[in-house]
C-alpha positions as CSV (number, residue, x, y, z in Angstrom):
1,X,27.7,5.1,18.9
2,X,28.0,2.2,16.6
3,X,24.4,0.8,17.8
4,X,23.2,4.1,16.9
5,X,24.4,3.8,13.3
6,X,23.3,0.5,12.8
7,X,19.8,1.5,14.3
8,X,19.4,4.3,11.6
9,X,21.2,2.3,8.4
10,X,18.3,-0.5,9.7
11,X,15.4,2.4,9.9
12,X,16.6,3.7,6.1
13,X,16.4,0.1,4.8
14,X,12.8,-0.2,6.3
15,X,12.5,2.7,5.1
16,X,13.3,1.7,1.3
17,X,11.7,-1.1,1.8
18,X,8.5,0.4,2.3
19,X,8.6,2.8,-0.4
20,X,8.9,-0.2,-2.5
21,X,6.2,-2.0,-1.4
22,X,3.7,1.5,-1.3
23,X,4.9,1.6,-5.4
24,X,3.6,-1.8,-5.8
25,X,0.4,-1.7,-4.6
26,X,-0.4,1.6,-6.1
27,X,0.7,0.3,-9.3
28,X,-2.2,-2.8,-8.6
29,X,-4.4,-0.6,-7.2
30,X,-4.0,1.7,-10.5
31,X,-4.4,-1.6,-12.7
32,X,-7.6,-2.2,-10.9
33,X,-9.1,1.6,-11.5
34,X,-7.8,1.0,-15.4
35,X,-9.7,-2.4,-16.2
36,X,-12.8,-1.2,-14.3
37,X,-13.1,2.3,-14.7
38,X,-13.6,3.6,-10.8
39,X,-12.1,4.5,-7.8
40,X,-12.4,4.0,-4.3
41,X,-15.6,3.4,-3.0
42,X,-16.7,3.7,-6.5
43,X,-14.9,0.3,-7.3
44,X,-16.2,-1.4,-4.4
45,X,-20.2,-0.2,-4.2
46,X,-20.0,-1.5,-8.1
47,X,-18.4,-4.7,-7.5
48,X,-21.6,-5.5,-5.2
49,X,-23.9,-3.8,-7.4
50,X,-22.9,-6.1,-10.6
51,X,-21.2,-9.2,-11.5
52,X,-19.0,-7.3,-14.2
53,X,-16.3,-7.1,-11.2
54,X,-14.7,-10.5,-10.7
55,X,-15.1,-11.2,-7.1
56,X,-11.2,-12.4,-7.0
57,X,-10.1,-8.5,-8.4
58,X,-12.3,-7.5,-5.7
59,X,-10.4,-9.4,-3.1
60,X,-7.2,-8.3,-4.6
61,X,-8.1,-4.7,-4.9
62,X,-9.4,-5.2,-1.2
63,X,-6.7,-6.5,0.1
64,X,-4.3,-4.3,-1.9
65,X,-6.0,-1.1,0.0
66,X,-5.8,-3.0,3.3
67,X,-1.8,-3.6,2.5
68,X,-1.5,-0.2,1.4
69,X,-2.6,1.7,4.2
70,X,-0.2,-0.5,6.6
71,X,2.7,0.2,4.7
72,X,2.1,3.9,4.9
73,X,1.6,3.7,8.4
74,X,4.8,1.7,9.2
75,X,6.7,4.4,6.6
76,X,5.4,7.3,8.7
77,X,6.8,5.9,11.8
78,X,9.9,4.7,10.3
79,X,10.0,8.2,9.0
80,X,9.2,9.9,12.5
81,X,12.1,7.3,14.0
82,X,14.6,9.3,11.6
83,X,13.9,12.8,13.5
84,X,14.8,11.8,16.5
């Protein structure tokens, strides 16, 4: 019983911890849609269409999508590891 508790006080952690680090990127991700006005694909069909996008934002934003996207997956199965 005890490893049982310990495995779901270990999944909520992750499970905080993730949150955090969604909030985070959003927030960059956010910043990135605010200095250059688009979203998404937007953002990056621009950035190679013009020099107006620095190409390290670009990197960052790219990799800050890339991040993102993990941590929502490793939330979901944190979150599906809670149900059972």
């Amino acid at each position: 019983m005890v490893a049982y508790d310990e495995i779901r006080i270990t999944t909520r952690r992750e499970i905080s911890i993730c949150k955090g680090a969604i909030l985070k990127l959003e927030r960059i991700i956010r910043g990135f849609e605010k200095k250059y006005p688009l979203a998404g694909a937007d953002f990056a069909r621009e950035a190679g269409l013009t020099a107006s996008v620095d190409t390290g934002d670009l990197t960052l934003w790219r990799d800050s999508r890339l991040a993102l996207d993990r941590w929502k997956t490793r939330l979901q199965e944190h979150l599906e590891i809670m149900k059972l």
